[in-house]
KOLMAR-770562 format. One record per residue: z, y, x of N, C-alpha, C in turn; residue number from 0; residue in one letter. Coordinates in pm, 1 decimal. Layout:
     n.zz     n.yy     n.xx    ca.zz    ca.yy    ca.xx     c.zz     c.yy     c.xx  nr rest
        Z        Y        X        Z        Y        X        Z        Y        X NUM    a
...
This chain:
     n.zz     n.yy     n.xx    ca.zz    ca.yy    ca.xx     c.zz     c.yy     c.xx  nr rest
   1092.6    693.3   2705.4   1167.9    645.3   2591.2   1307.5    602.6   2635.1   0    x
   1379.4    724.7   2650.0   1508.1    684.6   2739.1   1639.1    631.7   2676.8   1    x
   1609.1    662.0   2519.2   1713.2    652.2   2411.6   1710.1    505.3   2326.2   2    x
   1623.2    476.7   2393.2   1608.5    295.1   2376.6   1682.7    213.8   2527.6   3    x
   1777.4    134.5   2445.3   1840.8     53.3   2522.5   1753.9    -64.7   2594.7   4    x
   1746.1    -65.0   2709.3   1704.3   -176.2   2794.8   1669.9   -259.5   2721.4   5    x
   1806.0   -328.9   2675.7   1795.1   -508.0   2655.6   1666.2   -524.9   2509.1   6    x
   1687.8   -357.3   2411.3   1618.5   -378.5   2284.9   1498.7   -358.7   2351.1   7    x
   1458.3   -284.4   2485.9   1321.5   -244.8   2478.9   1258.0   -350.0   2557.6   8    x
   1306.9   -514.6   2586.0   1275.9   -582.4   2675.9   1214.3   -669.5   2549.8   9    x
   1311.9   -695.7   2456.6   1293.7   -751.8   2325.5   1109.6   -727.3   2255.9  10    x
   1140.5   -596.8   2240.9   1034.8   -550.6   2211.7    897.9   -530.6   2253.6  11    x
    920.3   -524.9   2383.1    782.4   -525.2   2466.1    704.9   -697.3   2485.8  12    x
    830.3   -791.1   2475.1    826.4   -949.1   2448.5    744.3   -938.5   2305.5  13    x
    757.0   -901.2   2191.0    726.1   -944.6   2078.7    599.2   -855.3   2111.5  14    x
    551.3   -742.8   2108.9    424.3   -690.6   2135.9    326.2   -766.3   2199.0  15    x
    370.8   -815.2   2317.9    278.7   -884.6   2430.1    250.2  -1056.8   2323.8  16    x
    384.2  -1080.7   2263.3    318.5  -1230.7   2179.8    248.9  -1193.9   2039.3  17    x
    244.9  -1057.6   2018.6    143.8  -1032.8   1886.4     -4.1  -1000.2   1940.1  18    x
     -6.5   -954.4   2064.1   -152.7   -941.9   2121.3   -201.7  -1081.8   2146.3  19    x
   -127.1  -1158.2   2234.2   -162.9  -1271.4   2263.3   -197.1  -1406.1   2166.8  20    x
   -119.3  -1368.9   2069.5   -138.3  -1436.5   1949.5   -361.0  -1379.3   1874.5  21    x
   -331.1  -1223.3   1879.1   -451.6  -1166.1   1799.0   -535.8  -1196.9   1886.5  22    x
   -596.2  -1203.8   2012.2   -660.8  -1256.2   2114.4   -696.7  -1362.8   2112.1  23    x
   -628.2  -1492.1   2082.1   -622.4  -1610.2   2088.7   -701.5  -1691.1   1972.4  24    x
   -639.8  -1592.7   1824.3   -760.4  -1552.1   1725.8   -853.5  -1550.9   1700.7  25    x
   -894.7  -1437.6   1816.8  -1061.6  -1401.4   1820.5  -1157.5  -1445.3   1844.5  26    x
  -1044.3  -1516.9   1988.2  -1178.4  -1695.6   2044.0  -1159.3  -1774.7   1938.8  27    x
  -1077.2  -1808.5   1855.1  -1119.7  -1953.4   1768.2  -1152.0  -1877.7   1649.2  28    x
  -1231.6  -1729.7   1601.7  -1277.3  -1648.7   1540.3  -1440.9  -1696.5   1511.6  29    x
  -1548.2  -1655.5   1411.8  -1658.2  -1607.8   1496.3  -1665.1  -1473.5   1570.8  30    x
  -1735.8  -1486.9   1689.0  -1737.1  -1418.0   1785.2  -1791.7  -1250.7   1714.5  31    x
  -1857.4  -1265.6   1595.4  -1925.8  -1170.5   1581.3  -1857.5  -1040.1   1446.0  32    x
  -1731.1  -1052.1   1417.8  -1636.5  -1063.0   1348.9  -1573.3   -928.1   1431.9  33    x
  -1508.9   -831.6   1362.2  -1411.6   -734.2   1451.2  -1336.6   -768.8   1572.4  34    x
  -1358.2   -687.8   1687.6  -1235.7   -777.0   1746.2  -1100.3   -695.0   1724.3  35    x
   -991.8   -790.4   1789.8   -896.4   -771.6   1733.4   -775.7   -624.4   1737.5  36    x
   -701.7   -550.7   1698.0   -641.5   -451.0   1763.0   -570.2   -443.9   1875.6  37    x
   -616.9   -368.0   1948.1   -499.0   -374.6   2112.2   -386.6   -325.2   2126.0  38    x
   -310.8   -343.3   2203.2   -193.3   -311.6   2206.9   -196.5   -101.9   2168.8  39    x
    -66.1    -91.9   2045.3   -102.1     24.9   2044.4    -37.3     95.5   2149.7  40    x
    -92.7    295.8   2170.2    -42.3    356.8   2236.3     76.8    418.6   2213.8  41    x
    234.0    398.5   2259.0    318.6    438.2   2204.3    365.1    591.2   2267.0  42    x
    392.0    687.8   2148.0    355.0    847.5   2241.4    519.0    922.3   2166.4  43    x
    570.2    980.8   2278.6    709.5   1015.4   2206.7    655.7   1217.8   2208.6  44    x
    656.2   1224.2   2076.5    585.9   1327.9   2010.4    717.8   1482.7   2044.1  45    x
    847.6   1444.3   2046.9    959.1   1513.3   2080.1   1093.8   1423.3   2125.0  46    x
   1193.3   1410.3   2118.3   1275.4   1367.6   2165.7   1307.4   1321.2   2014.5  47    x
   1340.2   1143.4   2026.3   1340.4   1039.7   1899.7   1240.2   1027.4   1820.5  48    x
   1144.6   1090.3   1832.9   1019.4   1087.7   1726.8    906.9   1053.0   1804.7  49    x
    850.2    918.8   1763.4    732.7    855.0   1822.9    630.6    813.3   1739.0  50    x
    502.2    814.1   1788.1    383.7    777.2   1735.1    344.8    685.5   1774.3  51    x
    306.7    554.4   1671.5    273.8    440.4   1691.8     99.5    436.1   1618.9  52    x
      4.6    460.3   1691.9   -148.5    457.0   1622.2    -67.4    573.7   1505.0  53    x
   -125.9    568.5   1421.7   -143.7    633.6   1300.4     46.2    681.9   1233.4  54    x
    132.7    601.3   1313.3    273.2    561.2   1226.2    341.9    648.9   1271.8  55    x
    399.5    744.1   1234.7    554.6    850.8   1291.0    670.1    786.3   1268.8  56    x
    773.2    743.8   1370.8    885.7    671.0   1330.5    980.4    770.2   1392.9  57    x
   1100.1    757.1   1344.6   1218.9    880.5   1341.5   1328.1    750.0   1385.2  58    x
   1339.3    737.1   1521.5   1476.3    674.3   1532.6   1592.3    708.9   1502.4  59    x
   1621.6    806.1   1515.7   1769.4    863.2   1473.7   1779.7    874.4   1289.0  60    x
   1688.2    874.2   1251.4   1690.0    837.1   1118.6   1651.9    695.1   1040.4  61    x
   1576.5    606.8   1129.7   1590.0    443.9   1127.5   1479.1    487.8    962.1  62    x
   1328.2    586.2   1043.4   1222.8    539.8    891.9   1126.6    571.8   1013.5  63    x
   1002.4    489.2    883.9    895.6    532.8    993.9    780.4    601.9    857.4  64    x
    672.2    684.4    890.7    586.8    755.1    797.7    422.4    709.8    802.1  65    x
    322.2    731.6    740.4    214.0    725.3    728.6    139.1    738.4    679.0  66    x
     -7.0    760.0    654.1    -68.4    810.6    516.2   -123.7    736.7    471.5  67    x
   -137.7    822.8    328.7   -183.8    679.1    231.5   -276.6    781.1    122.2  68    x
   -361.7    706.5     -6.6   -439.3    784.3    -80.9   -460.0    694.0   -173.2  69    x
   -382.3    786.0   -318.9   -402.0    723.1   -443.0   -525.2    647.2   -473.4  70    x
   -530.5    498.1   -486.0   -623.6    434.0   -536.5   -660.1    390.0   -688.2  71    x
   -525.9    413.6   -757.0   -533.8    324.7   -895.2   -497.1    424.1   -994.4  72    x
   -512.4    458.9  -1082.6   -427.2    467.0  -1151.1   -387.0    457.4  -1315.5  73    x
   -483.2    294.4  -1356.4   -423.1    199.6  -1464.1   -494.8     78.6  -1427.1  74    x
   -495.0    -24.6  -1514.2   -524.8   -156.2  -1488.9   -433.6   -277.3  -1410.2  75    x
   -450.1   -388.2  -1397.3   -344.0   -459.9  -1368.7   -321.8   -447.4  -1189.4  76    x
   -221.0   -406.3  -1108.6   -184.2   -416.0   -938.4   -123.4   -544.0   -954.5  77    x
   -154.3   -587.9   -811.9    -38.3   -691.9   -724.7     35.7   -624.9   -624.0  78    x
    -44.9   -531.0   -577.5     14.4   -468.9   -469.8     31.6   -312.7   -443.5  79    x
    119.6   -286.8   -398.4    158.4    -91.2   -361.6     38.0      1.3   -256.5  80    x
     41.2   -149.5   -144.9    -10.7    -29.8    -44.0    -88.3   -136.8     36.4  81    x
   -260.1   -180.2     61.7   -296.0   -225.1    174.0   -370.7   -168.5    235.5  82    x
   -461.6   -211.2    319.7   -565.4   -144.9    393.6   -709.7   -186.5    292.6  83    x
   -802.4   -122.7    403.8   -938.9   -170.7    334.4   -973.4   -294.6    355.6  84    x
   -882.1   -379.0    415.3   -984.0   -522.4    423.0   -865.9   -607.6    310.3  85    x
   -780.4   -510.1    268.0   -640.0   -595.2    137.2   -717.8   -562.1     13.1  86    x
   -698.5   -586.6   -102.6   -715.2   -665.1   -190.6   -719.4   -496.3   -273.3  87    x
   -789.5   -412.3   -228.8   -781.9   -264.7   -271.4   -829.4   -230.8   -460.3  88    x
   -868.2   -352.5   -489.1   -875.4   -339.2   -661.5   -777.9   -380.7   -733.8  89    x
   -680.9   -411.8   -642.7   -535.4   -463.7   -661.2   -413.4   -394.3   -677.4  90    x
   -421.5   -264.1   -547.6   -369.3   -205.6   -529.7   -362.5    -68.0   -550.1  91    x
   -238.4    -33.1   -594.6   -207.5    154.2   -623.4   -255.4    226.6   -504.5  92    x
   -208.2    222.9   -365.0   -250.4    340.0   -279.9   -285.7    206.0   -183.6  93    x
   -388.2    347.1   -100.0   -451.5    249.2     -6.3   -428.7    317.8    155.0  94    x
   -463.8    283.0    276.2   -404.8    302.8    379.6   -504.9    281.8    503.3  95    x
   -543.5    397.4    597.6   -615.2    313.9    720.0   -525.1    307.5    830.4  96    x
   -367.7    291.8    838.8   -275.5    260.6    921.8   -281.1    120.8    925.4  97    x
   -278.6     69.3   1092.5   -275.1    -80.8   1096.8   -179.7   -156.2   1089.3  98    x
   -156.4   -285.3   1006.7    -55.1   -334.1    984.8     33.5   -372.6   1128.4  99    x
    -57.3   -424.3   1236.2      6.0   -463.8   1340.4     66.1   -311.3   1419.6 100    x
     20.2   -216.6   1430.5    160.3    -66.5   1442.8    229.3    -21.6   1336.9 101    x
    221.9    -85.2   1210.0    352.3    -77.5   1179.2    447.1   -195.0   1217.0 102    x
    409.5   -299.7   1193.5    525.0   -388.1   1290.2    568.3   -359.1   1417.3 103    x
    486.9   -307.6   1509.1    575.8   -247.9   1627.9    651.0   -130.0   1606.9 104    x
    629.3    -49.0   1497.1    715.3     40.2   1485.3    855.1     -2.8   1384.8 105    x
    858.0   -100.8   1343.0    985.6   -177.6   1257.1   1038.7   -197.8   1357.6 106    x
    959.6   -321.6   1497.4   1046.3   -350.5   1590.3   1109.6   -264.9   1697.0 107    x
   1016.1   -127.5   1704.9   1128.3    -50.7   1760.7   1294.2    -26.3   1680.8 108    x
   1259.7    -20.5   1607.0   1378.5      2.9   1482.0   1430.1   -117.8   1510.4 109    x
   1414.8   -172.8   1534.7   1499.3   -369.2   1568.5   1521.3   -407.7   1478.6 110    x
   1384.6   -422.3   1391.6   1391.7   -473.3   1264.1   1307.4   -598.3   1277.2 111    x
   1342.2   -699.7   1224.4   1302.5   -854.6   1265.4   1226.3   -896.7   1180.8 112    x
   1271.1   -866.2   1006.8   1206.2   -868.8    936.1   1280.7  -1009.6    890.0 113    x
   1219.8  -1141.0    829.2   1238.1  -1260.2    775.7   1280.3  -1375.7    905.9 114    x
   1251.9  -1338.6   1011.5   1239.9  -1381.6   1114.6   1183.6  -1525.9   1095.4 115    x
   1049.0  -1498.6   1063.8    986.6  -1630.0   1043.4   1029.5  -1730.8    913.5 116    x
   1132.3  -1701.4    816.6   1196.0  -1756.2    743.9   1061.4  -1680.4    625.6 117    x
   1027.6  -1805.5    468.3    915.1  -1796.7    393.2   1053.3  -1724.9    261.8 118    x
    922.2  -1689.2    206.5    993.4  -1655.7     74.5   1005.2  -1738.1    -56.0 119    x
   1128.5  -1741.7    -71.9   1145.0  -1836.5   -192.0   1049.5  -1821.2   -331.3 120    x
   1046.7  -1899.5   -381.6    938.0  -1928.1   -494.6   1053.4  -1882.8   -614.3 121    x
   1151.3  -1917.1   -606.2   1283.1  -1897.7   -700.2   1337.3  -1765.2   -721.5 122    x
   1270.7  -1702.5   -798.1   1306.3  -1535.8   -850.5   1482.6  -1511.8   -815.3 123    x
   1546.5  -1599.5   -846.1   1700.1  -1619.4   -812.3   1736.2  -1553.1   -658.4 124    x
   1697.5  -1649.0   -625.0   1707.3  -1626.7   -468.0   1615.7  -1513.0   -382.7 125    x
   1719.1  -1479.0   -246.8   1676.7  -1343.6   -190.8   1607.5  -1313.4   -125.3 126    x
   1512.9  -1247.0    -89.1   1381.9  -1251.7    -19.3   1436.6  -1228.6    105.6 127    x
   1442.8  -1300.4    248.0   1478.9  -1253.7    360.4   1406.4  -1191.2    432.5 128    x
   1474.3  -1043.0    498.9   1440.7   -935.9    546.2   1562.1   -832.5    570.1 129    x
   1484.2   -760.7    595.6   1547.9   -616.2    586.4   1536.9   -512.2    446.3 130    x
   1611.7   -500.3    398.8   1627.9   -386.1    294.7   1549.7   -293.5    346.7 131    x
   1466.8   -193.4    247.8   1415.5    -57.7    270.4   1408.9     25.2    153.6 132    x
   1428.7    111.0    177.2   1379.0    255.6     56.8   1219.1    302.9    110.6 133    x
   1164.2    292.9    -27.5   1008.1    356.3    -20.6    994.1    474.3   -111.5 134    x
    945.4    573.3     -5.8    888.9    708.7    -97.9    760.8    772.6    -84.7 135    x
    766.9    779.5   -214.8    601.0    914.0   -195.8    577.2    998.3   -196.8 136    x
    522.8   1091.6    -43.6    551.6   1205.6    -40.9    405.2   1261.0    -77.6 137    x
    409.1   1371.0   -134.2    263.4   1463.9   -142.2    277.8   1625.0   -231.4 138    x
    199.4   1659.7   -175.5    184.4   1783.4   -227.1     88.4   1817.4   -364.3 139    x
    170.2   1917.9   -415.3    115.9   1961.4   -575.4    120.3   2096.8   -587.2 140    x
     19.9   2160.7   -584.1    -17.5   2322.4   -594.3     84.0   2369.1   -499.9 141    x
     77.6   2353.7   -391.7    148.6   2363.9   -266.9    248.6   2345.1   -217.9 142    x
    335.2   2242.1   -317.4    479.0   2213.2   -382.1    516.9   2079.2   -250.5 143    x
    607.8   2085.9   -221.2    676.9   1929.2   -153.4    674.5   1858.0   -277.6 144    x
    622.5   1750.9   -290.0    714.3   1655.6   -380.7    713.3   1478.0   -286.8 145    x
    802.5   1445.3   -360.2    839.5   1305.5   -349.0    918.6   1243.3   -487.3 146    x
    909.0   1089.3   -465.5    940.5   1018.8   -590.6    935.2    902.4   -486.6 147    x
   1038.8    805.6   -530.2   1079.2    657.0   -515.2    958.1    594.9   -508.9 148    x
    902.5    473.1   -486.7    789.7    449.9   -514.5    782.8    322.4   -645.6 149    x
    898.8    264.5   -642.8    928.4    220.4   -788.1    881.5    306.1   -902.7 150    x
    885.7    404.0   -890.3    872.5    558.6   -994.5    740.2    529.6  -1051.9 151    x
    666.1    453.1   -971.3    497.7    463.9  -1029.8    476.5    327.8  -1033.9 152    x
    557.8    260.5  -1102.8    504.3    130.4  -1107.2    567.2     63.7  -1280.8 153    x
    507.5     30.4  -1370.7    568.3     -9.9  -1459.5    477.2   -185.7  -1514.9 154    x
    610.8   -226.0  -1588.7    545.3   -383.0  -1669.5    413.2   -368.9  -1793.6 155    x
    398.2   -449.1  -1773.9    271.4   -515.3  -1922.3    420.3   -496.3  -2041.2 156    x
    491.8   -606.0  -2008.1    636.2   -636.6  -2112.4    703.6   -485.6  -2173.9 157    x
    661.1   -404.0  -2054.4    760.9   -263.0  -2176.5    894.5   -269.4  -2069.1 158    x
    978.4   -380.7  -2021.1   1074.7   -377.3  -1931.2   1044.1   -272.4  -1860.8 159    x
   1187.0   -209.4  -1812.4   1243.5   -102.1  -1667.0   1237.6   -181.5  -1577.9 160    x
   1150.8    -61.2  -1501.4   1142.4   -152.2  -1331.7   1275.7   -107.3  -1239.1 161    x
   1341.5   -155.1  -1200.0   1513.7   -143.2  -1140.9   1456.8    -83.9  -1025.3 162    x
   1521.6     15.1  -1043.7   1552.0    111.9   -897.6   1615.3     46.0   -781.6 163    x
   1550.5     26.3   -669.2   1607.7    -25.6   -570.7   1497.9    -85.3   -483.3 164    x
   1597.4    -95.3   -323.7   1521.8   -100.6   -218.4   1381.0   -248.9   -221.9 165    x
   1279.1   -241.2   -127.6   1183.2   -337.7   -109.5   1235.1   -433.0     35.1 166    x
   1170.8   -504.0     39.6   1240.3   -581.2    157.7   1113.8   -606.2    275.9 167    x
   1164.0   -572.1    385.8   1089.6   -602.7    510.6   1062.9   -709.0    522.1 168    x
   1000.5   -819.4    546.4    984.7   -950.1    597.4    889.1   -964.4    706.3 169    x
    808.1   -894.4    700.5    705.6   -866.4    826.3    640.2   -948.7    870.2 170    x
    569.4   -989.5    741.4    484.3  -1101.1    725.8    440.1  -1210.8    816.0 171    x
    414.4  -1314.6    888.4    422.1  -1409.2    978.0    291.8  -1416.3   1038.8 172    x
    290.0  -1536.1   1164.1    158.4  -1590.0   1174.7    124.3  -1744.1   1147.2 173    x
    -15.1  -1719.7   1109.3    -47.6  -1889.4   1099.6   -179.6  -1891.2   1151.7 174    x
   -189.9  -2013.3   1282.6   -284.4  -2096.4   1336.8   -323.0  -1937.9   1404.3 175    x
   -232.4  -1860.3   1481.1   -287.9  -1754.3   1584.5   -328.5  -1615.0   1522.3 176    x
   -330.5  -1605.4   1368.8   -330.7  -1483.2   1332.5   -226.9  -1426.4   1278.8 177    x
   -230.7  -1291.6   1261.6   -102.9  -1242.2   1196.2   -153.1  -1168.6   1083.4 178    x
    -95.3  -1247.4    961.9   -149.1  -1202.8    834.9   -157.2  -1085.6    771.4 179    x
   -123.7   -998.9    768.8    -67.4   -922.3    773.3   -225.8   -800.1    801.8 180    x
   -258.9   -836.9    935.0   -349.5   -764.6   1002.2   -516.2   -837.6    915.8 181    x
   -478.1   -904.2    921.8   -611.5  -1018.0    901.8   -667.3  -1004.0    732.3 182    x
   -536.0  -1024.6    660.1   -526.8   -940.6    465.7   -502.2   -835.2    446.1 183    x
   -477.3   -748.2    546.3   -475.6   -608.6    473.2   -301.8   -563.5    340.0 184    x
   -270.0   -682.6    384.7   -173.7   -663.3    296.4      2.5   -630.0    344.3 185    x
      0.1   -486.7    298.5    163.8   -410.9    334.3    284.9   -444.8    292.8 186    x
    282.4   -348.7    137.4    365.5   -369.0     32.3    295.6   -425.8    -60.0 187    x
    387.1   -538.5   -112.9    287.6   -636.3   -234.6    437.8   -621.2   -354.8 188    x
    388.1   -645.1   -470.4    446.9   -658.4   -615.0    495.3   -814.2   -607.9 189    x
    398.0   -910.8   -600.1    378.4  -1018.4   -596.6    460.4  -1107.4   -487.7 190    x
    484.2  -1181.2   -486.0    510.0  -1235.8   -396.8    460.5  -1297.7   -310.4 191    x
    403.4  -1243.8   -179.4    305.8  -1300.8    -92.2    397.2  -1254.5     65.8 192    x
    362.3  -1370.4    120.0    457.6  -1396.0    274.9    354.9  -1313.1    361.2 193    x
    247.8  -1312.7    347.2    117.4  -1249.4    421.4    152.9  -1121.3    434.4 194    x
    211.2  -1036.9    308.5    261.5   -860.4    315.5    361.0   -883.3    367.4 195    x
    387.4   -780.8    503.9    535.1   -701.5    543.5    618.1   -629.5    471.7 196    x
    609.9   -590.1    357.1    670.2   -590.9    260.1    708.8   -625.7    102.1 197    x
    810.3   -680.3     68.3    781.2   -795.6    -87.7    897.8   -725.8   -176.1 198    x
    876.4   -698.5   -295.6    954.0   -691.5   -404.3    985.7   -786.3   -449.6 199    x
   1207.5   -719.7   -437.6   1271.9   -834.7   -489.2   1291.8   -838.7   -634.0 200    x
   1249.3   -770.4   -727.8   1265.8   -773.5   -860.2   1173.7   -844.2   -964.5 201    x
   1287.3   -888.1  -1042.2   1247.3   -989.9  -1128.4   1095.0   -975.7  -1167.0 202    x
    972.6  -1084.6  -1172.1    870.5  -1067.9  -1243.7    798.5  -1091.0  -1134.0 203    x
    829.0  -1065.9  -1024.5    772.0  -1118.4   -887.9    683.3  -1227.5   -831.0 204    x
    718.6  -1348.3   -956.1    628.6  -1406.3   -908.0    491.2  -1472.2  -1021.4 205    x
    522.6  -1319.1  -1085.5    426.8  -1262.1  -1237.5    291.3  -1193.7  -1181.6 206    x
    169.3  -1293.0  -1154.4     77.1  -1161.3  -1099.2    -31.5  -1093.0  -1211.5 207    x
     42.5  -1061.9  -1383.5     39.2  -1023.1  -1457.1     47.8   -916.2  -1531.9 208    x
    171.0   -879.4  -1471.8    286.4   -818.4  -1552.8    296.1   -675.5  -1483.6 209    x
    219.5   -613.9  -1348.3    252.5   -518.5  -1316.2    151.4   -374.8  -1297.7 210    x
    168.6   -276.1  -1347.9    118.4   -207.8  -1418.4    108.0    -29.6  -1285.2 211    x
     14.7     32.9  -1288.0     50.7    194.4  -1212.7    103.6    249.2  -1354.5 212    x
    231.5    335.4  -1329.9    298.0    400.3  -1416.4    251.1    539.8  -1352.8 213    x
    143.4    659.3  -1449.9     95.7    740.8  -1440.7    143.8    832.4  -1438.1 214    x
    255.7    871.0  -1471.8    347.2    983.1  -1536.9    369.3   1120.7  -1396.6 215    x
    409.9   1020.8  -1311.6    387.2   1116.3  -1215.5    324.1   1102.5  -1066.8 216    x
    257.4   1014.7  -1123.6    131.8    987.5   -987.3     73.7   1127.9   -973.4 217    x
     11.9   1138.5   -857.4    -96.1   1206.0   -823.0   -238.2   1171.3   -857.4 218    x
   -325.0   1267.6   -880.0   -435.1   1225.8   -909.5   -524.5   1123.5   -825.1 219    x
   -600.8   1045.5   -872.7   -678.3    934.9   -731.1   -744.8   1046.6   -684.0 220    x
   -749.2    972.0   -535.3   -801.8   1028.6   -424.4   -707.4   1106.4   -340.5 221    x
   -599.1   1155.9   -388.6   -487.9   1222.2   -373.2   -443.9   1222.4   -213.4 222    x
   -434.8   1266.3   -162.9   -379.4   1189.0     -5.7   -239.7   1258.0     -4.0 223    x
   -156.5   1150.0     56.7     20.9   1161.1     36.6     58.3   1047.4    145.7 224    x
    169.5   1080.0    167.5    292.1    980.6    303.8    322.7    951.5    229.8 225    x
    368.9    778.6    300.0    475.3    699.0    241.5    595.1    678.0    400.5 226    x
    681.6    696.5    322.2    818.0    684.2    400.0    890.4    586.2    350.4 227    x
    905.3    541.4    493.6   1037.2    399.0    457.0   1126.1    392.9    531.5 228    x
   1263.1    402.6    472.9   1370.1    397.0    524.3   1437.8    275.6    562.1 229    x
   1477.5    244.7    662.1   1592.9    135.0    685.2   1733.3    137.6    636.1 230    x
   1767.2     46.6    550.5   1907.9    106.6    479.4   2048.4     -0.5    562.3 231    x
   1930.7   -100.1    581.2   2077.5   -172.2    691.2   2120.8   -130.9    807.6 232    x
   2256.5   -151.9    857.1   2281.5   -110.9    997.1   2251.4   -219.0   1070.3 233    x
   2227.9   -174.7   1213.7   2188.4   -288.9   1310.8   2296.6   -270.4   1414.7 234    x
């Protein structure tokens, strides 16, 4: 990984070694009989800038990383876009067996920090700290490329337009040795929850009411499709 600068890849290998040590630390004040925890993943450079993190394809020179996912919903009330099977999956539009803790190492290759430990405001006003991202959904239709925003499939109870625009990284935290994130199953959330690595900043946010799968051009459930997320800030 020669196209990573020293000082970022010293950074990075620091925050890996305190997310294991953290999930480890976990496990003993866990019951013992409980999953244990994920190990450090294997990081594999697939061509020159393009690496595989467990399950995650990240594109440095393009600052996104990819993964798969499979339509779970499609009506009734969501909180959330995207978790795993141990997140809140009657909740959520698509679902995911990518682990939350390789996608955070693949943000932090990207030298993305996320909230840096900073919570999210309760005050719809104010800005969720993170990193900006663009989310898309990629999948195929009678052998067709397609993609769509991932805003695109999400609409209100109220009848309101859901505003086009980026989701925010925060990269959810730890508390008392776990990292939430891994532990809830929870990615991209609607809602506002510090636990997901990713939070929507648009109004209604902290409505766990109001948010709806907009069908129009979903894929059918069961569907299997990538989600891509772009980094839109410079570092």
């Amino acid at each position: 990984m020669q196209f990573l600068k020293p000082a970022i890849m010293n950074r990075i290998c620091l925050a890996i070694i305190g997310l294991c040590a953290a999930f480890l630390l976990s496990a003993q004040e866990r019951d013992p009989f409980k999953p244990e925890p994920p190990r450090k993943p294997n990081i594999k450079e697939i061509t020159p800038g393009i690496l595989q993190v467990g399950t995650v394809l990240l594109n440095k020179k393009k600052r996104e990383i990819s993964f798969p996912v499979t339509v779970n919903m499609n009506e009734g009330p969501i909180e959330y876009l995207v978790v795993t099977g141990k997140g809140k999956t009657h909740e959520s539009l698509l679902v995911t067996s990518t682990e939350p803790f390789h996608l955070q190492v693949a943000m932090l290759l990207l030298n993305c920090k996320g909230s840096d430990g900073k919570l999210i405001p309760e005050d719809e006003d104010k800005a969720i700290p993170g990193e900006p991202v663009e989310i898309e959904l990629l999948w195929k239709e009678k052998e067709i490329d397609k993609n769509l925003r991932l805003e695109k499939f999400v609409a209100r109870k109220d009848g309101k337009p859901v505003k086009k625009g980026p989701f925010i990284f925060n990269g959810s935290r730890m508390f008392e040795g776990a990292f939430l994130a891994q532990s809830d199953g929870s990615i991209v959330s609607l809602i506002t929850d510090n636990a997901a690595q990713f939070n929507n900043p648009r109004a209604g946010r902290a409505n766990d009411d109001i948010w709806r799968p907009q069908p129009k051009h979903l894929p059918p459930l069961d569907s299997n499709g990538t989600l891509l997320i772009k980094v839109t800030r410079d570092n």
